[in-house]
C-alpha positions in Angstrom: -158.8 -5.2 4.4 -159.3 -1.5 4.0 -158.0 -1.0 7.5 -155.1 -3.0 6.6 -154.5 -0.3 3.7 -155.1 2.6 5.8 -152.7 1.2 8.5 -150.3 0.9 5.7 -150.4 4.1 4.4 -149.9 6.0 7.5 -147.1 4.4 8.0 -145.5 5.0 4.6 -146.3 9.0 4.7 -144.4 8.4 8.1 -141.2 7.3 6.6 -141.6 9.7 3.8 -141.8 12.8 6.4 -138.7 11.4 8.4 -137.0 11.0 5.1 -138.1 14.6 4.1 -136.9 15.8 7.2 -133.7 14.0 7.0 -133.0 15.6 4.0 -134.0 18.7 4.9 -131.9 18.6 8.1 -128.5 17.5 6.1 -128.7 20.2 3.6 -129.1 23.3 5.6 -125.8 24.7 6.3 -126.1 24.5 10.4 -125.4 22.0 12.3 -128.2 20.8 14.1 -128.8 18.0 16.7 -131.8 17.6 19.5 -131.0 15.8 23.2 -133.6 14.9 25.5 -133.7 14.8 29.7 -132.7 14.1 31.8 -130.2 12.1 30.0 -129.0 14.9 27.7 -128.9 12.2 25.1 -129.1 12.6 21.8 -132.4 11.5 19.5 -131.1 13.2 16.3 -128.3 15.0 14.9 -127.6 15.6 10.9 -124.8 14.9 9.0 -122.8 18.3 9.7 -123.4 18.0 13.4 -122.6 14.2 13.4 -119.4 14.9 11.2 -117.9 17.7 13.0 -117.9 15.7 16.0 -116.6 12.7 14.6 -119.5 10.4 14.3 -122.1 9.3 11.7 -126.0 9.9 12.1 -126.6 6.7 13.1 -123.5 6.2 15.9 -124.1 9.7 17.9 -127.9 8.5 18.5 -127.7 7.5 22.3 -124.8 9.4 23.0 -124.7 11.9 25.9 -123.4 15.4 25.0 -119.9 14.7 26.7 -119.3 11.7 24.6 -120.9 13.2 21.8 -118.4 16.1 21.4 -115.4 15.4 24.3 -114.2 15.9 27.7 -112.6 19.4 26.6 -115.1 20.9 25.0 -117.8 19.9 27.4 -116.2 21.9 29.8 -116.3 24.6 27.8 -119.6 24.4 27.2 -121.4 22.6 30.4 -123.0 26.6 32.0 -124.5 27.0 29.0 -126.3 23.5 28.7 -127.3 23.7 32.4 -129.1 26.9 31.6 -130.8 25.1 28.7 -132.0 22.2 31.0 -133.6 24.8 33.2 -136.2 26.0 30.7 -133.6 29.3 28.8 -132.8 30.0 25.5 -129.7 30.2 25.4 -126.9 31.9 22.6 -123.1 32.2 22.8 -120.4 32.1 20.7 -117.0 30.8 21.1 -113.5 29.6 18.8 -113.2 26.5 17.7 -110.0 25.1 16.1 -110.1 22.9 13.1 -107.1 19.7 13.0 -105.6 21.7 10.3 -104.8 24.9 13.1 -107.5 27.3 11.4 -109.4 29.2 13.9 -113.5 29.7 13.3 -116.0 31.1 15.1 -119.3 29.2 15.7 -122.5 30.7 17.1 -124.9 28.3 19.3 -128.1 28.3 20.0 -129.6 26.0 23.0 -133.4 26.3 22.7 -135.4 24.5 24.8 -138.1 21.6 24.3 -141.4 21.7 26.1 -144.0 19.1 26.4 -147.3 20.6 24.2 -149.9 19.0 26.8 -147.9 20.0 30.0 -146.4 23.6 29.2 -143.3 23.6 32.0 -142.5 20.4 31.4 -139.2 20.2 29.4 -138.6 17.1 26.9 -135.2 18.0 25.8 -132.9 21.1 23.9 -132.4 21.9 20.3 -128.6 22.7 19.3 -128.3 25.0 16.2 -124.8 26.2 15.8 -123.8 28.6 12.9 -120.0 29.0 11.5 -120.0 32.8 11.8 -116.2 33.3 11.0 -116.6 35.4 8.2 -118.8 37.8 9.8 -117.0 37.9 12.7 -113.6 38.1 11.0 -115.2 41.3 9.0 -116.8 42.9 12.5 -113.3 42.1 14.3 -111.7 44.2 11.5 -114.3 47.1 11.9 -113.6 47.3 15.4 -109.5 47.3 14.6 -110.0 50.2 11.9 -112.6 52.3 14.3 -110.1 51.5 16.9 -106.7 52.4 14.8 -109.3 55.4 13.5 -109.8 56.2 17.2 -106.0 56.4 18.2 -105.1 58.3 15.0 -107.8 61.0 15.7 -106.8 61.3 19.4 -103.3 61.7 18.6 -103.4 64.0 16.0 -103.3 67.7 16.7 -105.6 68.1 13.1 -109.3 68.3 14.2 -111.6 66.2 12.5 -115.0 67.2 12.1 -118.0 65.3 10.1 -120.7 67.2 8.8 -124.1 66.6 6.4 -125.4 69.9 4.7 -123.6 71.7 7.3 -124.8 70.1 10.4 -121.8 68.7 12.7 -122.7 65.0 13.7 -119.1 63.9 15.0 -115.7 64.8 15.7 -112.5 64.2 18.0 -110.9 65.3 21.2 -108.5 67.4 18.9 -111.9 69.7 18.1 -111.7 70.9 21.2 -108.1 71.4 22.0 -108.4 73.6 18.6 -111.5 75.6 19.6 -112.1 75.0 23.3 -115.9 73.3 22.6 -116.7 70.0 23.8 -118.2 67.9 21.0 -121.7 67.5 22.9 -121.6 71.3 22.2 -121.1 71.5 18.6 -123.2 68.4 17.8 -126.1 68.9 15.7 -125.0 72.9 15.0 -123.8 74.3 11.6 -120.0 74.1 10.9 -120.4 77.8 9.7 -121.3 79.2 12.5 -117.7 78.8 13.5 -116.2 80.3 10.9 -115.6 83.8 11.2 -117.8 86.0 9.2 -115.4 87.3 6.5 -114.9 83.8 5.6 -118.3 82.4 5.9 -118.8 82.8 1.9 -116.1 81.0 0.9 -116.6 78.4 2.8 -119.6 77.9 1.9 -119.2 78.0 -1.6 -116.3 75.6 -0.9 -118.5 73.2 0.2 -121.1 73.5 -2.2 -118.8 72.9 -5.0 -117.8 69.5 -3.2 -114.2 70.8 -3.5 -111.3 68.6 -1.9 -108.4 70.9 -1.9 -106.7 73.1 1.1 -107.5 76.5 1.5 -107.6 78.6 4.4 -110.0 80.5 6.7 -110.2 81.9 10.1 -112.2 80.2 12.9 -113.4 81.7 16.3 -112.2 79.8 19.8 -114.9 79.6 22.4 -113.3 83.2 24.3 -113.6 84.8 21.0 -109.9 84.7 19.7 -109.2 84.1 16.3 -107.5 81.4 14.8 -105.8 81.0 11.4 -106.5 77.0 10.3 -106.1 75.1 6.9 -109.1 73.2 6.1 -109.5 70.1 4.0 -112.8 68.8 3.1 -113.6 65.7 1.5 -117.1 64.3 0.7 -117.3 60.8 1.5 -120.7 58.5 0.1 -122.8 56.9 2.6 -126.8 55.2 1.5 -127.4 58.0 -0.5 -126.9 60.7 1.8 -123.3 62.1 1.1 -121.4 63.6 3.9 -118.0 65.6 5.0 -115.1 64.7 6.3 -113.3 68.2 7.3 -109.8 68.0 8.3 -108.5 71.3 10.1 -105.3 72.4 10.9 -104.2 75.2 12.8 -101.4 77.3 10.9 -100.7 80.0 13.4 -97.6 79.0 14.1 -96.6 79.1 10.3 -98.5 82.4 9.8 -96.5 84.0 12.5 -93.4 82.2 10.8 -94.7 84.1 7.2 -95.0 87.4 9.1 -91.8 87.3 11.0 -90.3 86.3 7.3 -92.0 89.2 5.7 -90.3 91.4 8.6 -87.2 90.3 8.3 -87.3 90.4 4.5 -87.8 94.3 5.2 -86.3 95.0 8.3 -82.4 95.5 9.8 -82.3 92.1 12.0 -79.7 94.3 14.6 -82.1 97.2 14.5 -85.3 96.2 13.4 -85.0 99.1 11.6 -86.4 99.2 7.8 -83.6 98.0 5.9 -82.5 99.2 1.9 -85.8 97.7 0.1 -88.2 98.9 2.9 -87.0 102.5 2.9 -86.9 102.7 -1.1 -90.7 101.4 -1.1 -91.4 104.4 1.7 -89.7 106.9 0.0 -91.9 106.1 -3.0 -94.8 106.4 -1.1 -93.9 109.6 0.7 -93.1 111.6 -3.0 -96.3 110.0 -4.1 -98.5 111.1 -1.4 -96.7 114.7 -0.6 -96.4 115.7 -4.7 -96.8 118.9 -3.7 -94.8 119.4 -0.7 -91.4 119.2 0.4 -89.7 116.0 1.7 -85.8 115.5 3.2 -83.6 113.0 3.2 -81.0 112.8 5.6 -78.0 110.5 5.1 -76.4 109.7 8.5 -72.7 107.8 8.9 -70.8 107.8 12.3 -67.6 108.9 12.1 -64.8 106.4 13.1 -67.3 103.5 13.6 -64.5 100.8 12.3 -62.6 102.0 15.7 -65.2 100.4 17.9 -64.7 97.1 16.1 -61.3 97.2 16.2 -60.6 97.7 19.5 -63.5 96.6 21.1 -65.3 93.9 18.5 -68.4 93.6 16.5 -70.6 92.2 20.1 -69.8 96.3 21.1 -70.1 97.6 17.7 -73.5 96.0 17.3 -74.7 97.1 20.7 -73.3 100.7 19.9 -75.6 100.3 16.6 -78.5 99.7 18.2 -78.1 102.7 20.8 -78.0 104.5 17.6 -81.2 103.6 16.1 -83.2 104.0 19.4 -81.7 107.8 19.8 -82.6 108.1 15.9 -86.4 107.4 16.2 -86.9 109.8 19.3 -85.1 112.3 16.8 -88.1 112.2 13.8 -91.7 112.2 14.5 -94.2 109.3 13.8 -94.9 109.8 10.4 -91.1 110.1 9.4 -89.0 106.9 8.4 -85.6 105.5 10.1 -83.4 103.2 8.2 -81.1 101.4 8.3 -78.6 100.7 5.3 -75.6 98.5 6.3 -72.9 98.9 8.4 -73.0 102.3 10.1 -75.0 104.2 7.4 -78.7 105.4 8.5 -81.3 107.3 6.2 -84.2 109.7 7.8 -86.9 110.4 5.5 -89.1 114.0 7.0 -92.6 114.0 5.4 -93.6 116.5 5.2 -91.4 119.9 6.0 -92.4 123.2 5.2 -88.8 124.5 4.5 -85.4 123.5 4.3 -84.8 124.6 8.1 -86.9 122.1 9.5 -84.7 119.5 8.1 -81.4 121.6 9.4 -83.3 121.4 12.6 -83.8 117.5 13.1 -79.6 117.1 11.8 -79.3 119.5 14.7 -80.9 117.3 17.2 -79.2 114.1 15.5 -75.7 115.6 16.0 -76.5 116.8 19.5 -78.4 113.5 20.8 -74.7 111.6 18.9 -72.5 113.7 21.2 -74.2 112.3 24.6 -71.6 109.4 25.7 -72.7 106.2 24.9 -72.0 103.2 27.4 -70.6 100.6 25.5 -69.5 97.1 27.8 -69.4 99.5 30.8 -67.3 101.7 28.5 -67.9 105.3 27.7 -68.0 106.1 24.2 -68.3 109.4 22.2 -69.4 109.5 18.7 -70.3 111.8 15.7 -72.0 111.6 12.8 -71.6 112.6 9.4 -74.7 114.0 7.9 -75.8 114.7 4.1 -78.9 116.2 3.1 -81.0 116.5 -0.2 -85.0 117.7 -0.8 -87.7 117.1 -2.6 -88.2 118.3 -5.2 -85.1 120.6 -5.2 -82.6 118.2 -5.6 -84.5 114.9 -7.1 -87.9 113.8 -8.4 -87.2 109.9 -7.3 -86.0 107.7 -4.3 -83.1 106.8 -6.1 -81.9 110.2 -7.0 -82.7 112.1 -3.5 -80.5 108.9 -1.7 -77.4 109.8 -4.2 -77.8 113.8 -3.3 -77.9 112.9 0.4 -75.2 110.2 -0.1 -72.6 113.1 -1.5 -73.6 115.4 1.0 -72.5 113.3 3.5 -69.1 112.5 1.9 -69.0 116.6 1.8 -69.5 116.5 5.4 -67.0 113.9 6.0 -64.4 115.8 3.9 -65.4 119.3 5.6 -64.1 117.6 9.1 -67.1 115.2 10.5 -69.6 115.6 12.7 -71.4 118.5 11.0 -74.2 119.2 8.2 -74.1 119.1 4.7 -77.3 120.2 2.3 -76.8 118.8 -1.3 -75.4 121.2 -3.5 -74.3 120.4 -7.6 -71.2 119.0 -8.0 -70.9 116.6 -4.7 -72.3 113.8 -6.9 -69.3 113.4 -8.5 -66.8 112.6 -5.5 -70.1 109.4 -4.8 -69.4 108.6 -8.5 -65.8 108.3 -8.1 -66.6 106.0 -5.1 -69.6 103.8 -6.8 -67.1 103.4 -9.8 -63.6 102.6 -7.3 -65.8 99.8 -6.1 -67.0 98.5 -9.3 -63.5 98.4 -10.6 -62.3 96.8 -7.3 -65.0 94.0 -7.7 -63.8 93.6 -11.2 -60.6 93.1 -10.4 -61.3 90.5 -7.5 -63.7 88.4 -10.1 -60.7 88.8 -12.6 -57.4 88.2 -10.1 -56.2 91.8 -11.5 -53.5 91.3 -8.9 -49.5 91.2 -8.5 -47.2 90.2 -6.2 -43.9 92.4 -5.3 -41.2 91.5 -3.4 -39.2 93.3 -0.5 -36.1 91.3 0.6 -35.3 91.2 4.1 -31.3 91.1 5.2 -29.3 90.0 8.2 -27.3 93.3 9.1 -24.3 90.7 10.8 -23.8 89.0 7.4 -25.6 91.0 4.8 -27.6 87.4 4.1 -30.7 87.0 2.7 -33.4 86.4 5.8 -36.8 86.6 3.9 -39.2 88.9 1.4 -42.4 90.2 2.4 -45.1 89.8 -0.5 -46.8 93.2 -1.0 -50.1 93.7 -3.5 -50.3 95.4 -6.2 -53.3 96.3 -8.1 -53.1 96.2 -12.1 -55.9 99.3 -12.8 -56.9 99.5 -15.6 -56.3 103.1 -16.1 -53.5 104.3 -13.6 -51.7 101.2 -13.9 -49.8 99.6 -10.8 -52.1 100.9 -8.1 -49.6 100.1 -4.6 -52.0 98.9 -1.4 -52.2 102.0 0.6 -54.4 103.4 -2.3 -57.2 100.7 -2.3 -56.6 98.2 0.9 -58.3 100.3 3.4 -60.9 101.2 0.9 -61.5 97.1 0.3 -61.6 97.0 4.1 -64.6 99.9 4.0 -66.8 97.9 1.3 -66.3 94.4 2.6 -64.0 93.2 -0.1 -60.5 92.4 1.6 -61.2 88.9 2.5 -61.3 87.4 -1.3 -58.0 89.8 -2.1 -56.4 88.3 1.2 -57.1 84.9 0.2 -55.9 85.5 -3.2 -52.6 87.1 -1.3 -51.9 83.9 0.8 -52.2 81.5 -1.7 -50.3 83.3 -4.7 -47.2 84.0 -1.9 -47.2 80.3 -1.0 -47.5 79.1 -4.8 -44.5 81.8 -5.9 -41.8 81.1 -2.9 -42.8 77.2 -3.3 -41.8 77.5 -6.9 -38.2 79.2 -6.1 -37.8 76.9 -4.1 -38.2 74.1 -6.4 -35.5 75.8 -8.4 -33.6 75.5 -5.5 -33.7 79.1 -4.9 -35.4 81.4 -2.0 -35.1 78.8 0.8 -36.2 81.6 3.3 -39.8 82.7 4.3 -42.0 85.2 2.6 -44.3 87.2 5.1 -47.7 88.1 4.4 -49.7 90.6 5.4 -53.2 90.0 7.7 -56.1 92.6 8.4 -56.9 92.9 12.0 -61.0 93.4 9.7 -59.5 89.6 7.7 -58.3 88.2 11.5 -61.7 88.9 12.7 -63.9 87.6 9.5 -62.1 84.5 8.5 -61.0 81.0 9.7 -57.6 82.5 9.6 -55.4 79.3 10.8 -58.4 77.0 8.9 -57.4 78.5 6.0 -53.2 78.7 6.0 -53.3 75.2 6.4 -54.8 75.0 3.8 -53.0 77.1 1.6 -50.1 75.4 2.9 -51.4 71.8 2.0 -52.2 73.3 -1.8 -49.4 74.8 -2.3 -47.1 72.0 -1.1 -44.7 75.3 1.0 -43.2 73.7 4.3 -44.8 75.5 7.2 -41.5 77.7 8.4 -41.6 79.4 5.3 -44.6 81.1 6.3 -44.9 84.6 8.6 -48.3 86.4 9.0 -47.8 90.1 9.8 -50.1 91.4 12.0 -50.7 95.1 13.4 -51.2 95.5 16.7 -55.0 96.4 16.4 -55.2 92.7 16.1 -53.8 91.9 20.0 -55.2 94.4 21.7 -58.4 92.4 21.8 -57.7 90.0 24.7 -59.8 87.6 24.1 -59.6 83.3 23.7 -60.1 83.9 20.3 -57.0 86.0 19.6 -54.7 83.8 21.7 -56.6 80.4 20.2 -55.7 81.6 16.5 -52.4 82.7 17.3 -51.5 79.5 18.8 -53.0 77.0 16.1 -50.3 79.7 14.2 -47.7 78.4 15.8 -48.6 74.6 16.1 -48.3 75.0 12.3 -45.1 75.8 12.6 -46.0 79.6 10.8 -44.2 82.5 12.2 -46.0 85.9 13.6 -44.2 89.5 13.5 -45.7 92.1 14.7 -46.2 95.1 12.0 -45.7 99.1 12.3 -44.2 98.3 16.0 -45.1 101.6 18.2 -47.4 103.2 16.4 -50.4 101.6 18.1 -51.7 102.3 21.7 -52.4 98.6 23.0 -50.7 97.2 26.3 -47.5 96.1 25.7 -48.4 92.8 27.8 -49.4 91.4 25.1 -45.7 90.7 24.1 -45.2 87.8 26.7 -49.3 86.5 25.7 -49.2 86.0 22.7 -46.6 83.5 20.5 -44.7 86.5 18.6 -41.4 85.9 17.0 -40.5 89.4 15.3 -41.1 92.8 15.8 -41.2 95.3 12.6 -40.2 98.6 13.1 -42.2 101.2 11.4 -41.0 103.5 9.1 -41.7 106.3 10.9 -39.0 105.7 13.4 -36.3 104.9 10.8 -36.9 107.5 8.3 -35.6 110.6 10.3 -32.7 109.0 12.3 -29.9 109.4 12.8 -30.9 113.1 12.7 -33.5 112.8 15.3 -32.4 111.9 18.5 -36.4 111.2 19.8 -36.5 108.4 16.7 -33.2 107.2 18.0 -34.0 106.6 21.2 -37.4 104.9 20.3 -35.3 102.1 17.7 -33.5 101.8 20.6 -35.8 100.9 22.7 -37.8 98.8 20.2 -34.8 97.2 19.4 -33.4 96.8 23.8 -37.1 95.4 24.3 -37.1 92.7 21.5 -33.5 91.4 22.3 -34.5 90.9 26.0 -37.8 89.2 25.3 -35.7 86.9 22.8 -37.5 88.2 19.9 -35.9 89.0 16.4 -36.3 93.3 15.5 -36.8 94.3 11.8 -36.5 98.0 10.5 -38.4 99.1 7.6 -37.8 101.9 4.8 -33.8 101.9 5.6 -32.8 104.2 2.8 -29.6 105.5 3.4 -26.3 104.2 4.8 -26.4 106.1 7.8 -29.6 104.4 8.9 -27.9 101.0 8.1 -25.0 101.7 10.2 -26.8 103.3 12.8 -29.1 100.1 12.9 -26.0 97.9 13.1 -24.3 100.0 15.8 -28.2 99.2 18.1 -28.1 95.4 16.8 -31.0 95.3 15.4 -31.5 92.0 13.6 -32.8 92.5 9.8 -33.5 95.6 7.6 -35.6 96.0 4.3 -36.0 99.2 2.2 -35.1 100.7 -0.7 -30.6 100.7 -0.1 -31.2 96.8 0.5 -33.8 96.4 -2.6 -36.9 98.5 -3.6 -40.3 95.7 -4.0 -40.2 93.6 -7.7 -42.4 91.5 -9.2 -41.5 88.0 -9.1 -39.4 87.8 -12.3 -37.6 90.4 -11.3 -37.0 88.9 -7.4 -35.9 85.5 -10.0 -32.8 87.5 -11.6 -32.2 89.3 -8.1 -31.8 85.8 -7.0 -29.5 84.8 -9.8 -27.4 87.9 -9.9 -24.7 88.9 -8.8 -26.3 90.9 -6.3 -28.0 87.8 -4.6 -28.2 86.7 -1.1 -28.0 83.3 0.3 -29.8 82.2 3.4 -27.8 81.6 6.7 
């Protein structure tokens, strides 16, 4: 009986173990299943094992591993059970796919079951396998960042460099393009030690104050050089141990860019000479540091310079310029200055001389190293200077005041013939006053359109009709009144103010004749007048079209006057301009005819339609037979290239018949009609006097 109770109870603490295990086994998130061999069939499996394979507990038991989970996954997995059936532990991982598409990613582990009595004898294989999908989703996205992280730092030209207390631990291939050390050389050394030692402190206390924003130091490259860099530091926390992420950019190239922009901001960019703002900040200096001795000042302006642009263009001019400024610095010694102004205007500064002399002596050597020929585009070219000069302290106690002495020397020396010496005395001042306040007034005038318009008709000599009116600027000055253009044009021309007063010429011309015209009066051109300096300096055919298109005046009522400074350079540029001209359909004469010294083969080059007669030839006929025979020439030439003649300043009748007898096209002058405003021209038109167009 009692062994009947014993018997009984062994068995019942058996079925409670199987059932503790069972229960154990389903609640543990593995999947877990034991087959035996040689069959490879399976004894036990729990419920997550059973399930994801498609069975229940009690179906799998019996089942062989290939019908347990499928043909296709049994292939996947057949080397790795073989290894388990001989005796090794085996782990893998590998996707599966659920039904739904998701993709996970199980671990398995194969571990092998051996007989307790008989060690090598194996009774079977455990299967444990893991859903690791999170953990190797978040590991796959490590390796994606260090990767990305990896790519980013080998394509950057930035070094990066990581650092704890100092000590460099990492960094990337751009470290040692930057500095020319390979990282296994910099690894474990202090991130000062690279720093040159002016900067050593501040970086230091940069990093000790954990700072994050840019600042810049200087590093040393492996052969010693030195190189400017940006540095950005950021601390980054890691377990309690804080370290640096450094980020460092090489700014040579833009501290080059600063220093060429700090040179240029004081420096002639023809000459490389110091330019206005340099010089005065020397010249400061200089009375500073020589209180007590004498300085000079020498004011310098070639004579004649606008020549060379005019006939040979600013390319020449420029190079002559800079010819200039190389023969000026072998003129003064080291310690002396060279500048620059504008244009053709130089200032020496000599610091120090002992007496006036010495500066008489370097304006000596100026003039004579001026006189040897310059070779300009294989040209030989001559020039002289104009020179003014004022001391320290005779003549000024400031920059300002010694520039103005020097600057009225020089006009002294340009109105005592050129090409000599002037020293500063009282009184030339006021001729640079008169000039300083001409320009102001000028400017004024320009910002205010203190302008007028008069009017010269021109008449056919066959029919006495009216042929045209050339529009001629006035100035309204506020003191002298009517100021007429030979008083302030070429001074305009000098101080880089005759562009805005041409512009205002060519559109006020345009505006006026279109208005007569609208009154159904004035159905003839109007000719304006064109710089060979405005040629040069503007979009010349740009811009009469659109005047034109503004004004709402026909193209043939148009004529640009040009002198012939303008053709004589023979360049694509001239003939180009001149011939968008005359697509326009604007007409081209040919100012002051004969008194320039050009080729006359630039009569067949260029599109021309008139030729204007200067003055100079009409005035003193028919008395001079040598005037006579030139408008008759002139006149001989144009009819045979087909081109119309014009005479200016006919004053008498004589001239008029004498111009008629040669057949010479138009005339204009004062026995035709002195110039008037445009009122006036109005009642010309509707008087008595008035003249119809052919």
């Amino acid at each position: 009986m009692p062994e009947t109770i014993n018997a009984a109870s062994t068995a019942g603490q058996g079925r409670s173990s199987d059932l503790l295990l069972r229960l154990i086994a389903d609640s543990v998130p593995a999947l877990m299943a034991y087959f035996d061999l040689p069959g490879l069939r399976c004894l036990f499996a729990n419920q997550g094992y059973a399930a994801y394979n498609g069975h229940s507990t009690e179906s799998i038991l019996g089942l062989t591993v290939q019908e347990a989970i499928g043909d296709k996954a049994w292939q996947a997995i057949q080397p790795h059970v073989e290894r388990s059936s001989r005796g090794e532990h085996v782990k893998y991982a590998r996707e599966q796919t659920l039904p739904n598409g998701e993709l996970r990613m199980i671990e398995v582990n194969l571990i092998p079951h051996f007989d307790a009595a008989q060690k090598d004898r194996q009774l079977g294989s455990f299967v444990l396998i893991t859903d690791i999908t999170e953990r190797w989703r978040a590991e796959r996205s490590v390796r994606e960042s260090e990767e990305r992280m990896r790519k980013f730092t080998e394509a950057t030209d930035e070094a990066i460099v990581f650092h704890r207390d100092g000590l460099i631990s990492d960094g990337n291939e751009a470290l040692y393009r930057l500095t020319g050390y390979a990282l296994h050389e910099v690894v474990g050394l202090s991130i000062f030690n690279f720093i040159s030692p002016e900067w050593r402190a501040v970086a230091l206390d940069y990093t000790r104050s954990g700072r994050e924003d840019p600042y810049e130091v200087t590093i040393r490259h492996k052969d010693g050089h030195a190189i400017p860099v940006e540095v950005v530091g950021k601390t980054m926390p890691f377990h309690h141990a804080d370290y640096r992420i450094v980020v460092v950019r090489d700014i040579t190239a833009r501290k080059q860019a600063q220093e060429r922009e700090a040179f240029n901001a004081l420096h002639d960019s023809l000459t490389q000479l110091p330019n206005r703002r340099h010089l005065m900040e020397q010249l400061a200096k200089a009375l500073v540091r020589h209180r007590q001795d004498r300085v000079a000042v020498l004011f310098v302006n070639l004579d004649h310079f606008k020549t060379v642009n005019d006939s040979l263009g600013h390319h020449a001019g420029d190079q002559l310029l800079r010819e200039v400024a190389d023969r000026l610095r072998h003129c003064v010694g080291e310690a002396d200055v060279v500048a620059r102004l504008g244009s053709d205007e130089f200032v020496l500064v000599l610091t120090p001389i002992q007496a006036p002399e010495d500066a008489a002596r370097v304006a000596d050597a100026v003039l004579q190293a001026m006189r040897t020929v310059f070779t300009v585009g294989h040209l030989p070219l001559t020039m002289s200077p104009s020179i003014g000069i004022s001391l320290f302290p005779d003549d000024g106690a400031t920059g300002d005041a010694l520039l103005r002495c020097a600057d009225a020397a020089m006009q002294q020396a340009k109105d005592s013939g050129r090409g000599n010496r002037q020293f500063y005395q009282p009184g030339m001042d006021v001729r640079a006053m008169e000039v300083l306040q001409q320009e102001r007034l000028l400017r004024e005038a320009i910002a205010d359109n203190a302008f007028v318009l008069h009017y010269q008709p021109q008449i056919c000599l066959k029919d006495g009709t009216l042929r045209g009116f050339e529009a001629l600027v006035r100035w309204r000055h506020p003191v002298r009144g009517l100021v007429g253009p030979i008083e302030f044009i070429a001074f305009a021309e000098s101080r880089g103010l005759i562009t805005p007063i041409g512009r205002w010429v060519l559109h006020e011309a345009c505006r006026q004749l279109k208005a007569w015209q609208d009154e159904g009066l004035a159905l003839v051109p109007v000719a304006v007048n064109l710089s060979a300096l405005e040629f040069r300096q503007r979009d010349v055919a740009g811009e009469i079209a659109a005047a034109l298109q503004a004004t709402g005046l026909a193209p043939q009522y148009l004529e640009i006057e040009l002198t012939e400074s303008v053709l004589m350079h023979q360049t694509g540029q001239v003939l180009d301009t001149l011939q968008a001209l005359k697509d326009l359909g604007v007409g081209i004469s040919i100012d002051d005819f004969g008194t320039g010294y050009s080729s006359l083969a630039y009569l067949k080059r260029y599109p021309i339609d008139k030729l204007k007669i200067d003055r100079s030839f009409v005035m003193d006929t028919p008395g001079s037979a040598d005037d006579v025979a030139i408008v008759t020439a002139i006149v001989q030439m144009g009819r045979s290239l087909q081109l119309k003649t014009v005479a200016e300043g006919v004053e008498t009748a004589e001239q008029m018949a004498l111009l008629r007898r040669l057949d010479c096209d138009l005339v204009q002058g004062h026995l035709v009609s002195e110039p008037m405003d445009a009122p006036a021209i109005r009642q010309w038109l509707l008087g008595p006097s008035a003249r119809t167009a052919a």
